[in-house]
Backbone as JSON, one array per atom type, in Angstrom:
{
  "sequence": "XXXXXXXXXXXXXXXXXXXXXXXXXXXXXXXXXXXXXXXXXXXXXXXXXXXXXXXXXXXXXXXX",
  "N": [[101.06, 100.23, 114.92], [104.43, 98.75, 113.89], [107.32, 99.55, 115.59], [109.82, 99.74, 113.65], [108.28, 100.44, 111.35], [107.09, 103.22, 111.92], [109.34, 104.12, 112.96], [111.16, 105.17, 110.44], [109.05, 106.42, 108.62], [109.14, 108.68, 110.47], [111.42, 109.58, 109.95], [111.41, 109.53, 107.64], [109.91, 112.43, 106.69], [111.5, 114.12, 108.81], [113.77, 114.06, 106.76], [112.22, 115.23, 104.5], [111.72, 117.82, 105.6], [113.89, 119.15, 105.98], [114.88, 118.84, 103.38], [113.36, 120.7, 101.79], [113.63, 122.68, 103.34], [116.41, 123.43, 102.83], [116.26, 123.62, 99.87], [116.74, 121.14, 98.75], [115.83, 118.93, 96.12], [116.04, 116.59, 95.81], [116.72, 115.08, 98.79], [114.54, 115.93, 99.41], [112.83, 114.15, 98.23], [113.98, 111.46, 98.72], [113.18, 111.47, 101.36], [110.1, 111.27, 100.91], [110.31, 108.54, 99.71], [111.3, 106.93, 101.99], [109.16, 107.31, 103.77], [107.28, 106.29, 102.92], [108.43, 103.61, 102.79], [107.93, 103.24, 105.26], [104.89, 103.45, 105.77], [104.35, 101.36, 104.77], [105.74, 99.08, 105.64], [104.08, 99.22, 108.35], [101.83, 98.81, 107.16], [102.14, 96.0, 106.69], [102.58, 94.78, 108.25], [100.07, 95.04, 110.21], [98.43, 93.83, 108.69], [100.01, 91.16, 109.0], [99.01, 90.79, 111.85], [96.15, 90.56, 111.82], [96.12, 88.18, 109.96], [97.15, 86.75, 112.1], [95.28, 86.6, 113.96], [92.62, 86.15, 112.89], [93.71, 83.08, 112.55], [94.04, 81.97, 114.97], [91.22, 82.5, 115.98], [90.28, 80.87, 114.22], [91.32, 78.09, 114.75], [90.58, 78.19, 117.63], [87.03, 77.84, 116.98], [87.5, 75.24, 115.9], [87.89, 73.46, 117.77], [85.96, 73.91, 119.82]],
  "CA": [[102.11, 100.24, 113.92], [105.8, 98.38, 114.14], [108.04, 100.5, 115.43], [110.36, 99.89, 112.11], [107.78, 101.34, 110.33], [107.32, 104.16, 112.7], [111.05, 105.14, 112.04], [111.1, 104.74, 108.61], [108.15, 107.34, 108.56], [109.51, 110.24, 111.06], [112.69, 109.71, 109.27], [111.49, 110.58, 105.98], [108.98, 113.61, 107.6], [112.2, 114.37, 108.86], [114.35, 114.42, 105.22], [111.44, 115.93, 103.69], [111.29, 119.32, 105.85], [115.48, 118.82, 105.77], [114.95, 118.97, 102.04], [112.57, 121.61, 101.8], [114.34, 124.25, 104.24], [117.45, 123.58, 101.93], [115.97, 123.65, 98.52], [116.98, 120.15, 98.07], [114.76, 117.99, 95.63], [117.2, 114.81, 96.3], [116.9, 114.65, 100.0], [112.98, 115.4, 99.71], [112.27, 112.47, 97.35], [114.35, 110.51, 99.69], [112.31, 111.61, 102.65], [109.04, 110.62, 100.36], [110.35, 107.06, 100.18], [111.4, 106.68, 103.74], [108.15, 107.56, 104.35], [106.06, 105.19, 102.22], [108.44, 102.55, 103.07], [106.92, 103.21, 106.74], [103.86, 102.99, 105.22], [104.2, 99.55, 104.09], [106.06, 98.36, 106.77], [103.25, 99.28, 109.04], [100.7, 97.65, 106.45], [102.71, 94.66, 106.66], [102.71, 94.59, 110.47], [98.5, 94.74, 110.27], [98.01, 92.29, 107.87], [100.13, 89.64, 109.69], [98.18, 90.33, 113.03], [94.71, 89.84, 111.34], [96.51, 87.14, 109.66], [97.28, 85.67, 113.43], [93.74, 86.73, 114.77], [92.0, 84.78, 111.82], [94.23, 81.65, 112.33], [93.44, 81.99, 116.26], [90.03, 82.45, 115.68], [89.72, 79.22, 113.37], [91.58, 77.05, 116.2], [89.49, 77.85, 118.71], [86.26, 77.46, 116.84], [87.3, 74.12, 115.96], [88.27, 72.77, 119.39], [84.73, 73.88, 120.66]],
  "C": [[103.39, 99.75, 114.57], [106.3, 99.95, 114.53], [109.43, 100.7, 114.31], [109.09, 101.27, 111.04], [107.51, 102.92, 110.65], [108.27, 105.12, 112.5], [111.19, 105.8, 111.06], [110.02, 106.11, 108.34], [108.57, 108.43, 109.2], [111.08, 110.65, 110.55], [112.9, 110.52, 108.22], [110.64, 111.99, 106.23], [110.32, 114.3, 107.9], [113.16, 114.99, 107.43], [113.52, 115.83, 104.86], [111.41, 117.4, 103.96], [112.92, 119.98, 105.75], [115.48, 119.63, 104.07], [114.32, 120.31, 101.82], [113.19, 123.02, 102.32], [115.72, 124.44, 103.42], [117.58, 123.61, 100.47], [116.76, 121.86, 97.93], [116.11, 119.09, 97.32], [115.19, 116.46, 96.01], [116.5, 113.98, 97.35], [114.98, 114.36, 100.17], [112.17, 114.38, 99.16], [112.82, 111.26, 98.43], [113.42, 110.35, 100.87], [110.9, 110.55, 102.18], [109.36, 108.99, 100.32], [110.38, 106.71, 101.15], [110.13, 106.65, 103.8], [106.67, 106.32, 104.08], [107.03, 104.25, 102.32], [108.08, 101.99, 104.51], [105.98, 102.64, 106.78], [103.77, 101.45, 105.31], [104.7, 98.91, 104.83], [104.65, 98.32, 108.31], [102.02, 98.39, 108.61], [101.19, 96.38, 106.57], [102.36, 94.01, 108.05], [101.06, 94.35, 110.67], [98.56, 94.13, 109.9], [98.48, 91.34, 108.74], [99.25, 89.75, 110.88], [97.01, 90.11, 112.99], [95.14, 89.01, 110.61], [96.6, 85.97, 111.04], [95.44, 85.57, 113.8], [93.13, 85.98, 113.92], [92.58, 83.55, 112.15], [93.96, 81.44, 113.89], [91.88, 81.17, 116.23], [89.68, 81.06, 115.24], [90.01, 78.06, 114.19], [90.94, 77.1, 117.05], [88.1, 77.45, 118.36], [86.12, 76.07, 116.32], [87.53, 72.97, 116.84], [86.34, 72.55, 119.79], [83.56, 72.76, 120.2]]
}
């Protein structure tokens, strides 16, 4: 996983228990996004490197 997305995820984990220990619904919805925009930043970050490894892959098997 990026470490963006990484952040982005202990950030909102962070909020969320923030929110929670203070009865705030606000901060813990906030946390919940942070968290799934981790998510997706991390999915983003896989995809392109099996995006590279596939386009690798296809260059070298057409050299050989």
């Amino acid at each position: 996983m990026g470490g963006k997305g990484a952040m982005d995820k202990m950030k909102g984990k962070a909020k969320q228990k923030a929110g929670k220990a203070m009865g705030d619904e606000r901060l813990k919805g906030e946390g919940r996004a942070d968290e799934a925009k981790g998510r997706a930043k991390g999915a983003m970050g896989d995809a392109r490197e099996n995006l590279q490894g596939m386009k690798d892959s296809l260059k070298g098997k057409g050299r050989s």
